[in-house]
N, C-alpha and C positions, 0 to 999 in steps of 0.2 A: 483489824487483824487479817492475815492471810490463811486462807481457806483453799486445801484442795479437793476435788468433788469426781470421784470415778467411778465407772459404769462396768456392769457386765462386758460389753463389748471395747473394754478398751480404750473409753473416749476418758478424756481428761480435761477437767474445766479450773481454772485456778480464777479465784472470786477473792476480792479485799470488802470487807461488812464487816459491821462495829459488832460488839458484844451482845448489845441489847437488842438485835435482830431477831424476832419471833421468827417460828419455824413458816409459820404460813409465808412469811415475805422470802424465806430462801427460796421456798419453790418459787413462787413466783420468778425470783430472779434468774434460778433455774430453768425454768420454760423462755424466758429470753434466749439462755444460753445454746440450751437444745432440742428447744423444739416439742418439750414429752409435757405435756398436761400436769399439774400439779396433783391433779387425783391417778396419774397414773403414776408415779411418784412414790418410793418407798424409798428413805432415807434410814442409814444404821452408823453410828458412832460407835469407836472398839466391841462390834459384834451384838449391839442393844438399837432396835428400832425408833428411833421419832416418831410418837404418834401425836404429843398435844401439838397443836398448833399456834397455839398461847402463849407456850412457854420460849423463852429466846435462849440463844447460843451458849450463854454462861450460866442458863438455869438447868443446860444440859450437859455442861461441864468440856463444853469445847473451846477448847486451847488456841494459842497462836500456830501456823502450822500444822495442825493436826489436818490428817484425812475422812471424809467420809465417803459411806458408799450409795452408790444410787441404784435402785432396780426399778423397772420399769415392770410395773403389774399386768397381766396378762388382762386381754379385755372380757369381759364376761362375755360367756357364750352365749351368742345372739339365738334365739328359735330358730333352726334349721329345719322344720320340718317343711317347710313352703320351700325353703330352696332346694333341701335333696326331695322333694316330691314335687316341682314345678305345674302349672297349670296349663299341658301343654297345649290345651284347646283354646285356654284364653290366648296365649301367645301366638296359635295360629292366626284366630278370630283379630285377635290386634295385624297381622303382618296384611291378612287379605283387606282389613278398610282403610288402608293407607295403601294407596296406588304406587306413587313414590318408593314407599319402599319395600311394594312386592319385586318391582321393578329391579331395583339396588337386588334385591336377591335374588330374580331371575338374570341378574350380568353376571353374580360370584358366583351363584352355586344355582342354575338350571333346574337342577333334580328336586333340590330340596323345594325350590321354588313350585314345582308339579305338584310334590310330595303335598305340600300347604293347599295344593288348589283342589287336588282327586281323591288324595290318602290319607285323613288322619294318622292310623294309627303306622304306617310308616315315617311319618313326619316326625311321630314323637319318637321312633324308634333312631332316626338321624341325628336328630337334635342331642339326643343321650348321647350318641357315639360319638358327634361333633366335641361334648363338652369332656367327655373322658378323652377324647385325642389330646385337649385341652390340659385337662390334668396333667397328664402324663409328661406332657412337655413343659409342663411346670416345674414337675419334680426332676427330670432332668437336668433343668437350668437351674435350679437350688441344688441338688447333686454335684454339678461342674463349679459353682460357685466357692462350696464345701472344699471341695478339692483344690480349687486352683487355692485356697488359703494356707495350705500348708505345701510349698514345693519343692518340701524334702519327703514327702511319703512316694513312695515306690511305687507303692500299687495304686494310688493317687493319679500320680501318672503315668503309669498303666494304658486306666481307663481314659483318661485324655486325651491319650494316641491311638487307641483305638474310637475314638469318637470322631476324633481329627479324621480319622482314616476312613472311617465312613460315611462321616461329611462328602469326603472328598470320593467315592466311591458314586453317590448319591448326583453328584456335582459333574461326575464322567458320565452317567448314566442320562440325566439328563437333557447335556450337550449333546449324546449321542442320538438317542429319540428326537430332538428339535435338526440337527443337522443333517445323519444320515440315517435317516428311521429304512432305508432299506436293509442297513445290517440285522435288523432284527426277520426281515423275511425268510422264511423258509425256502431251502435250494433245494431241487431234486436234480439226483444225478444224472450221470450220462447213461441214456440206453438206444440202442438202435435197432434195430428188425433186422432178423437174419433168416436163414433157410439151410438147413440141415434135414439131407434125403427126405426131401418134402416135405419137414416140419416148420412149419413156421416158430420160432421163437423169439423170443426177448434179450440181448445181452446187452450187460453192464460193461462200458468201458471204464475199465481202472486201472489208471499210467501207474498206482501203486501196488500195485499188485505185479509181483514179480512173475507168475506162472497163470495161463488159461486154463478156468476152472470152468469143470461141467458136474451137473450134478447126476449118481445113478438113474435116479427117475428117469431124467432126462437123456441121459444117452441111452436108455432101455427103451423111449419111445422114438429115438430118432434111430435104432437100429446101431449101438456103436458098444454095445454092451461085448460083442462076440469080439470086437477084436482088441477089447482090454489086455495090456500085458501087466501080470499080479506082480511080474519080478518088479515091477515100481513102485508096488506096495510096499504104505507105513506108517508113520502116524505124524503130521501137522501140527506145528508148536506155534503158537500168538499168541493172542490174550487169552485163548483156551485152546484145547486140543481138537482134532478130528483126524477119522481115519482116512488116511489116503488107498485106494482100493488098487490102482493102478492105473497106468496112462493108454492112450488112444496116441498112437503116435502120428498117423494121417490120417485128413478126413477133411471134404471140400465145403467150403462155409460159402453158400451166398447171400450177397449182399445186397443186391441189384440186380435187375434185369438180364444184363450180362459182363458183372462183374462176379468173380468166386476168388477166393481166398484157398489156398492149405492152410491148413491149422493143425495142432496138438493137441492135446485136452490132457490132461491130471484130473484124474476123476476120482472127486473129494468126496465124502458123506458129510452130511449136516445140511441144517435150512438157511436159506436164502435164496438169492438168485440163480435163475435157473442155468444160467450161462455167464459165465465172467471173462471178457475180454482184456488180458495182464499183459503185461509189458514188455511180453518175450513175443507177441505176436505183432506188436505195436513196433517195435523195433525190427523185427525181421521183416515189414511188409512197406515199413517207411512211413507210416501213417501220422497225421496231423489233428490233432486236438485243435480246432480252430472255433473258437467262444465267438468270433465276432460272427462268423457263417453261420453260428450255431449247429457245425457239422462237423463230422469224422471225415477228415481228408486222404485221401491218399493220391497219388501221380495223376491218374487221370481218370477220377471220379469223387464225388462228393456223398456222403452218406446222411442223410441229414440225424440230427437226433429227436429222438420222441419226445412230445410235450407230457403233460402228468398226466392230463386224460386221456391220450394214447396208452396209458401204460397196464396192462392187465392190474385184474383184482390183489393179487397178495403182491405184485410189486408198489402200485398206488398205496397197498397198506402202511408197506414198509415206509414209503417216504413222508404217509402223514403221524405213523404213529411212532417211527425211529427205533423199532425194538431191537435193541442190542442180542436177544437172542435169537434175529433173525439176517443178523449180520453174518455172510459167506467171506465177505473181500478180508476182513481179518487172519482167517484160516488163509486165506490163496496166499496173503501178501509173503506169507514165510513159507507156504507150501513150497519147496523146489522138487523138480524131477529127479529126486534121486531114489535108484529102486533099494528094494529093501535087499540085505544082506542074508536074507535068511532061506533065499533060494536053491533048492537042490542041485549039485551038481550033475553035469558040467556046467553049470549059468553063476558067473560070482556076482558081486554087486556092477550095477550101471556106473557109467560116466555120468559126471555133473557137466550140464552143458552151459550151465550161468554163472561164474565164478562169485557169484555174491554169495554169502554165507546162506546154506541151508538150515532147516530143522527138523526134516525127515530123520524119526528114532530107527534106527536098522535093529537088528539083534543079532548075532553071533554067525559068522560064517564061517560054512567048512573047512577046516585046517588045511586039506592039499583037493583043492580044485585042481578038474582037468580040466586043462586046455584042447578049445574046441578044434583050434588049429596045429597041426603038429607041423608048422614049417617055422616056429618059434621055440629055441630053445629052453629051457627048465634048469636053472640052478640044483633042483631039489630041495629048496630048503622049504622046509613046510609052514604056508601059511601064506608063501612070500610068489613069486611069478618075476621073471625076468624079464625083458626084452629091449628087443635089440636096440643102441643109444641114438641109429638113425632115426628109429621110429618116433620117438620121443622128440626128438630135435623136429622133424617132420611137425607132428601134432601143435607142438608149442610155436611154430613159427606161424600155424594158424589161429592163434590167438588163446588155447589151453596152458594154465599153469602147467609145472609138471607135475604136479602129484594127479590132476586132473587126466592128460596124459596116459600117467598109468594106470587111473580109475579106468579110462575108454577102453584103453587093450585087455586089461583084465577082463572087462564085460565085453568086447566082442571076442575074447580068447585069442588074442592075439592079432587080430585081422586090423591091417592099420585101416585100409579101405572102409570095413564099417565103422572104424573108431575114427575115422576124421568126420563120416557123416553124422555122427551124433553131433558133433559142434553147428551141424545148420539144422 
């Protein structure tokens, strides 16, 4: 007769044995089949177990065609106490009298090798960790196994792709430490040594930073506090805020021996460096960022840049400890010179001299500003200032929008003369 034989797991055995086949010889034929021990072996006929072994096919009432079911009995549990509490002294004692394979495990693993020769009880402590990494990536790979068996569940694969992806994250990471392990170095910025009415100082050069930032402290000890103008006062928008106090409109920066610079300054509050060299001075002076010199260039002089140990104390800090709340160049990069609106008349708001978008907050300005010059006509409308469309034409053909334009004349009151010099 034909005989079908099915498993928990889906396997399917099709057997031809006569009727008077005792149970003990199915299994037997069964362990041919697959492999499972006949004492691991639990046979059931419509829902009633086989247990004589005696007895044959037809004394159990199985038919031609009929099915039965096989389980595989779980193995009894072996004593664990020796394996979840291993003898880690003996397995030391075993690895140090075999030369060979202290050796084999001073090639994989150095440490552990030490571990075995100096440390017990670090040894056993690796060895634990060793065997739960072990674990762990056991039940991972029976986890992903689970999953990959059903690949219609969702969240199944899900995690798949997120495993994939970390694989592959793992797999970049890798390549990257073997190939270019210098991207993982640490870069300190640009700084260079300057001189400000005989202070020696530190400034940051930063092409992203749209405006030259100085900080109070700092222009208080170089003497630049007195000729702050507040009408430039406001407040600094970036990844946080700061108050802008007002600008330094000139003031000679040296560089070298007998190299000196004009400069600006926006004199920011908040921590960081002590001087920030932005892109409005880098631009107007022609200056070259040159990485291969390792120097700040400009026409006919080279400035070299400071290495880390050059660098005073709270700058070296910054660059080894990177605290974001000691970062200035965020506040500069949006800082623009534009003064605040909230200055008493006759003074209305400044000209912007950078056309790239500001974030200077102004507040409310006087409704009828007087004009400081009276050879520029007044519409009278309040609030509003006219002037005349040569001036306008004039300022923009020197590279000012027009609304800039008529920010400059408004803040010089009219005087084209000082409103084309705010554009240098």
């Amino acid at each position: 007769m034909r005989l079908t034989v099915t498993t928990n797991d889906e396997s399917i055995y099709s057997l031809s044995l006569d009727r008077q086949m005792a149970l003990e010889d199915l299994k037997a034929l069964l362990e041919a089949e697959s492999g499972i021990p006949p004492t691991e072996q639990d046979l059931y006929h419509n829902g009633k177990e086989m247990v004589d072994l005696k007895k044959t096919m037809e004394q159990y009432g199985v038919e031609d065609d009929d099915m039965l079911l096989m389980q595989r009995k779980r193995a009894p549990a072996a004593d664990t106490s020796e394996s979840s509490h291993p003898n880690f002294d003996l397995m030391r004692q075993h690895v140090l009298s075999d030369p060979r394979l202290l050796q084999q495990l001073s090639n994989l693993n150095p440490d552990l090798a030490r571990a075995a020769r100096d440390d017990p009880t670090r040894f056993a402590a690796m060895v634990q960790q060793l065997e739960q990494s072990r674990r762990q990536a056991e039940s991972q790979r029976a986890q992903m196994t689970a999953e990959n068996a059903d690949p219609f569940d969702v969240e199944a694969q899900k995690r798949i792709e997120d495993a994939i992806k970390q694989e592959n994250i793992a797999a970049n990471l890798e390549a990257a430490m073997e190939y270019n392990p210098e991207s993982f170095a640490r870069v300190t910025r640009l700084y260079i040594s300057v001189e400000i009415n005989g202070k020696q100082l530190v400034a940051l050069v930063d092409s992203g930073a749209q405006s030259t930032v100085i900080s109070p402290e700092t222009a208080e000890r170089c003497d630049l506090m007195r000729l702050v103008d507040t009408r430039f006062a406001g407040v600094a928008k970036g990844v946080g805020t700061a108050n802008i106090i007002g600008r330094v409109h000139s003031a000679q920066m040296k560089l070298s021996k007998d190299f000196f610079l004009g400069c600006s300054f926006i004199v920011v509050e908040g921590k960081g460096s002590e001087l920030l060299l932005g892109l409005d001075m880098l631009q107007r002076h022609r200056a070259c960022i040159d990485l291969r010199k390792n120097a700040l260039v400009f026409d006919d002089c080279e400035i070299p840049f400071l290495a880390e140990h050059e660098l005073p104390e709270k700058q070296r800090m910054m660059e080894v400890h990177g605290s974001a709340d000691d970062e200035m160049p965020t506040e500069a990069r949006f800082a623009g010179p534009q003064a605040a609106e909230n200055a008493e008349a006759p003074h209305a708001a400044p000209a912007v001299s950078n056309p790239a978008p500001l974030s200077a907050t102004p507040t409310s300005i006087p409704a009828n500003p007087t004009p400081a010059s009276t050879n520029v006509p007044s519409t009278g409308t309040p609030g509003q200032q006219q002037y005349p469309e040569e001036y306008i034409t004039t300022l923009t053909n020197l590279g000012m929008s027009r609304q800039e334009a008529l920010n400059a004349l408004e803040m010089s009151g009219g005087n084209i003369d000082l409103a084309a010099s705010l554009l240098f």
